[in-house]
C-alpha positions as a Markdown table, in Angstrom:
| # | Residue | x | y | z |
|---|---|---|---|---|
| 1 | Unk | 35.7 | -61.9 | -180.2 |
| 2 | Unk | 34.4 | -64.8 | -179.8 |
| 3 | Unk | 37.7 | -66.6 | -178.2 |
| 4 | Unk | 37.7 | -64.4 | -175.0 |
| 5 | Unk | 34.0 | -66.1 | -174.5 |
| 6 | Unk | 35.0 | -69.5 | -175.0 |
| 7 | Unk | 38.1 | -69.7 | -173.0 |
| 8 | Unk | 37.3 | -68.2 | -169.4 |
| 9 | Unk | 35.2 | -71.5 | -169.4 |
| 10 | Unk | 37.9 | -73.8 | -171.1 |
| 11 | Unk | 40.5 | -72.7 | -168.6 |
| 12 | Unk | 38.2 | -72.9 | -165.5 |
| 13 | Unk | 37.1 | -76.5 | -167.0 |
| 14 | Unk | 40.9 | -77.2 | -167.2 |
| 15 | Unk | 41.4 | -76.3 | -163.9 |
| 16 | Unk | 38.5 | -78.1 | -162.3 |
| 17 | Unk | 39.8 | -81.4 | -164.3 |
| 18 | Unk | 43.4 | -81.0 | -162.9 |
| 19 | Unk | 42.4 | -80.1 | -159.7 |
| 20 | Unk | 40.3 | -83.7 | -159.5 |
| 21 | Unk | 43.3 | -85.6 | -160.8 |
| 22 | Unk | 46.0 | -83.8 | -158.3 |
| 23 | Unk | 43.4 | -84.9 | -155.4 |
| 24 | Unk | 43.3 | -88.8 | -156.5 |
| 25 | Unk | 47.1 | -88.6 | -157.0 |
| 26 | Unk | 47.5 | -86.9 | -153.4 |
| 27 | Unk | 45.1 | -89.9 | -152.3 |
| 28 | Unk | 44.9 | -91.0 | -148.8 |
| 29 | Unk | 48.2 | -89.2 | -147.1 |
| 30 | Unk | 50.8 | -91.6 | -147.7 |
| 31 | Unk | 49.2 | -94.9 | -148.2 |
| 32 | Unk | 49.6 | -96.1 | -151.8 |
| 33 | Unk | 47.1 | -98.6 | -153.0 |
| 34 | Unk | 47.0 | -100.4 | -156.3 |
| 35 | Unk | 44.1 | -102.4 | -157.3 |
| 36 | Unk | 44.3 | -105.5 | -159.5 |
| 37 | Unk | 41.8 | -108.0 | -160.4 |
| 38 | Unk | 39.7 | -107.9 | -157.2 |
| 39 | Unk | 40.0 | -104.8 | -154.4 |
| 40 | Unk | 42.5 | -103.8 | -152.8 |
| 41 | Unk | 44.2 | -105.5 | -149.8 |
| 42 | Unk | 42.5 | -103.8 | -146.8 |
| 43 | Unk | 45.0 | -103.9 | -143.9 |
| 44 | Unk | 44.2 | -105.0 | -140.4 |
| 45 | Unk | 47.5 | -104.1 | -138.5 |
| 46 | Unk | 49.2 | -102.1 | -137.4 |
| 47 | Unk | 46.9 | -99.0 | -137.6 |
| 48 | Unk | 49.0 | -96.9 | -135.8 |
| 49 | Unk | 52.5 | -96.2 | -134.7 |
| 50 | Unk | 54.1 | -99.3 | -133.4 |
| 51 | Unk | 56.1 | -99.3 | -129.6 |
| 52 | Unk | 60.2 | -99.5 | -129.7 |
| 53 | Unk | 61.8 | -103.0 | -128.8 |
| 54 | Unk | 58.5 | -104.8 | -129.1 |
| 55 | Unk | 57.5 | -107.9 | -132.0 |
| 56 | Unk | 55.1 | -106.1 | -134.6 |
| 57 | Unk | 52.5 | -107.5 | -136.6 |
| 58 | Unk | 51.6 | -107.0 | -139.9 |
| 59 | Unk | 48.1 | -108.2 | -140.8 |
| 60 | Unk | 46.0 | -107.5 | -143.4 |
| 61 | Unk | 42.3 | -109.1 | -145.1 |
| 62 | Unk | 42.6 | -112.2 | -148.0 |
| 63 | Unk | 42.3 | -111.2 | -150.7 |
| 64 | Unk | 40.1 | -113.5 | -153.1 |
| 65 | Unk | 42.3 | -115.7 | -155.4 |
| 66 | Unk | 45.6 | -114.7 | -154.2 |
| 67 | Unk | 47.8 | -117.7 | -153.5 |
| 68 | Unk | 50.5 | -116.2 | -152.2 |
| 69 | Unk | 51.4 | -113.0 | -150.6 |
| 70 | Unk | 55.2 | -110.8 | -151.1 |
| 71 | Unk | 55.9 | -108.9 | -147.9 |
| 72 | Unk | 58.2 | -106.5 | -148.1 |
| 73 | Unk | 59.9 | -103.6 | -145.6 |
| 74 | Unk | 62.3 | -101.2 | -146.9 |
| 75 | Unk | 63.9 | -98.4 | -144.6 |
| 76 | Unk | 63.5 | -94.7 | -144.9 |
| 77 | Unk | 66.2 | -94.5 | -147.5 |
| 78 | Unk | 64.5 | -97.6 | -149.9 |
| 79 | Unk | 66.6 | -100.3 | -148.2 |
| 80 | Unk | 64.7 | -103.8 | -147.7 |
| 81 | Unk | 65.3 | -105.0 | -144.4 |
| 82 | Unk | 63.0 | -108.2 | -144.7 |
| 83 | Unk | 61.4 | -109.2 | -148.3 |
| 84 | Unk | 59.9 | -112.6 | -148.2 |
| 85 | Unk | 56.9 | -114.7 | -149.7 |
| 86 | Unk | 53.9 | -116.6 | -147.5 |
| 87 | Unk | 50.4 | -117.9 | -147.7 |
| 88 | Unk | 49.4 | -116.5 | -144.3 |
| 89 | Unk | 47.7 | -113.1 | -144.0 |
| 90 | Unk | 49.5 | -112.1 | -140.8 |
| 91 | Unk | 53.2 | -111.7 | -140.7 |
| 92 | Unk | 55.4 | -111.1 | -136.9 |
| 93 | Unk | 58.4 | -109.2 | -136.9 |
| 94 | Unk | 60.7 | -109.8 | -134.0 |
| 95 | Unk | 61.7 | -107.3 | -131.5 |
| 96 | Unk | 64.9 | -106.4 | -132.9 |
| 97 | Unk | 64.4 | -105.9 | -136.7 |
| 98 | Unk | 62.8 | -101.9 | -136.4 |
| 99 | Unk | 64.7 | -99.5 | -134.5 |
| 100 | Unk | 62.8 | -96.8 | -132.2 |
| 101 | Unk | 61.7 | -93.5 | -134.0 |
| 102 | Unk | 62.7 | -95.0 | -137.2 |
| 103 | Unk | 60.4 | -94.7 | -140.0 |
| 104 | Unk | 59.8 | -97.8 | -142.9 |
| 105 | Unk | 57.3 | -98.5 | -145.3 |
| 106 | Unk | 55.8 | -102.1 | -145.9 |
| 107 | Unk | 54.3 | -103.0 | -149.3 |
| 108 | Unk | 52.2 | -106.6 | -149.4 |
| 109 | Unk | 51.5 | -107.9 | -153.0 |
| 110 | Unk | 49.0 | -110.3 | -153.0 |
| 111 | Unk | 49.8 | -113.1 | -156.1 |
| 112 | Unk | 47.4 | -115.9 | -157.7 |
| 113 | Unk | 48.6 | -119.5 | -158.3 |
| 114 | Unk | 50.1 | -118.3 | -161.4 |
| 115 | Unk | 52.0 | -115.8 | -160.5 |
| 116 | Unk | 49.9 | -112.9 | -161.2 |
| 117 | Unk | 49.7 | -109.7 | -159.0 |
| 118 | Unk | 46.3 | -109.2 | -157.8 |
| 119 | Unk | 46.4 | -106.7 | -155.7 |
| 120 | Unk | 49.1 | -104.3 | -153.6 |
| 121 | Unk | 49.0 | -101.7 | -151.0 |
| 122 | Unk | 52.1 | -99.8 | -149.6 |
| 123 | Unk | 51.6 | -98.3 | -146.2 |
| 124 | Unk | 54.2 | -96.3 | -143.9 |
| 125 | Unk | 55.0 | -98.0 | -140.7 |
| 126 | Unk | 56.1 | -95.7 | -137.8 |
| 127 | Unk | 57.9 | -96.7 | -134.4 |
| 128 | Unk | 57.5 | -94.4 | -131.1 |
| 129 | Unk | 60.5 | -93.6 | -130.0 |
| 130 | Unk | 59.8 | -95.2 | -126.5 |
């Protein structure tokens, strides 16, 4: 019958299209980036696991028309430890806010003058347990 022809191709074309959009779900490990008006915030810093009992900062590029910039970093469980608002690109924790071998995730949102989220990128931020 002409079904069976038609839907060994359907299926494997079902497949390949859910395969595509698990992979661009998956992404890039366990970076999360959202895109807004303009690209995405590209970070600059830290890039890698950050040493224990040391200040750590978190840098990333301007992003065209953004204003302002939220910085937040929440704990393993979802907690925010610091959430605050600046103009800079670069933000130094101290010393004492991250605990050694403790795991966090930092989201910037970059923000034009009115308010507006133009970009925002959520990346994991890991520290050795020195």
């Amino acid at each position: 019958p002409w079904w069976r022809r038609t839907a060994v191709p359907v299926a494997l074309a079902a497949t390949a299209l859910l395969a595509v959009g698990l992979s661009r779900m998956v992404g890039r490990g366990d970076e999360e980036v959202l895109r807004g008006a303009d690209d995405a915030i590209a970070i600059v810093a830290p890039d890698a696991p950050v040493a224990a009992a040391a200040p750590v900062v978190l840098a990333w590029r301007p992003v065209p028309d953004a204003a302002r910039y939220a910085v937040e970093v929440l704990d393993a469980g979802g907690a925010a430890l610091l959430d605050t608002t600046l103009a800079d690109t670069t933000l130094t924790l101290p010393a004492t806010t991250l605990r050694a071998g403790a795991e966090y995730r930092w989201i910037v949102t970059a923000r034009d003058a009115a308010g507006s989220e133009r970009a925002r990128v959520v990346r994991p931020l890991r520290v050795r347990a020195d």
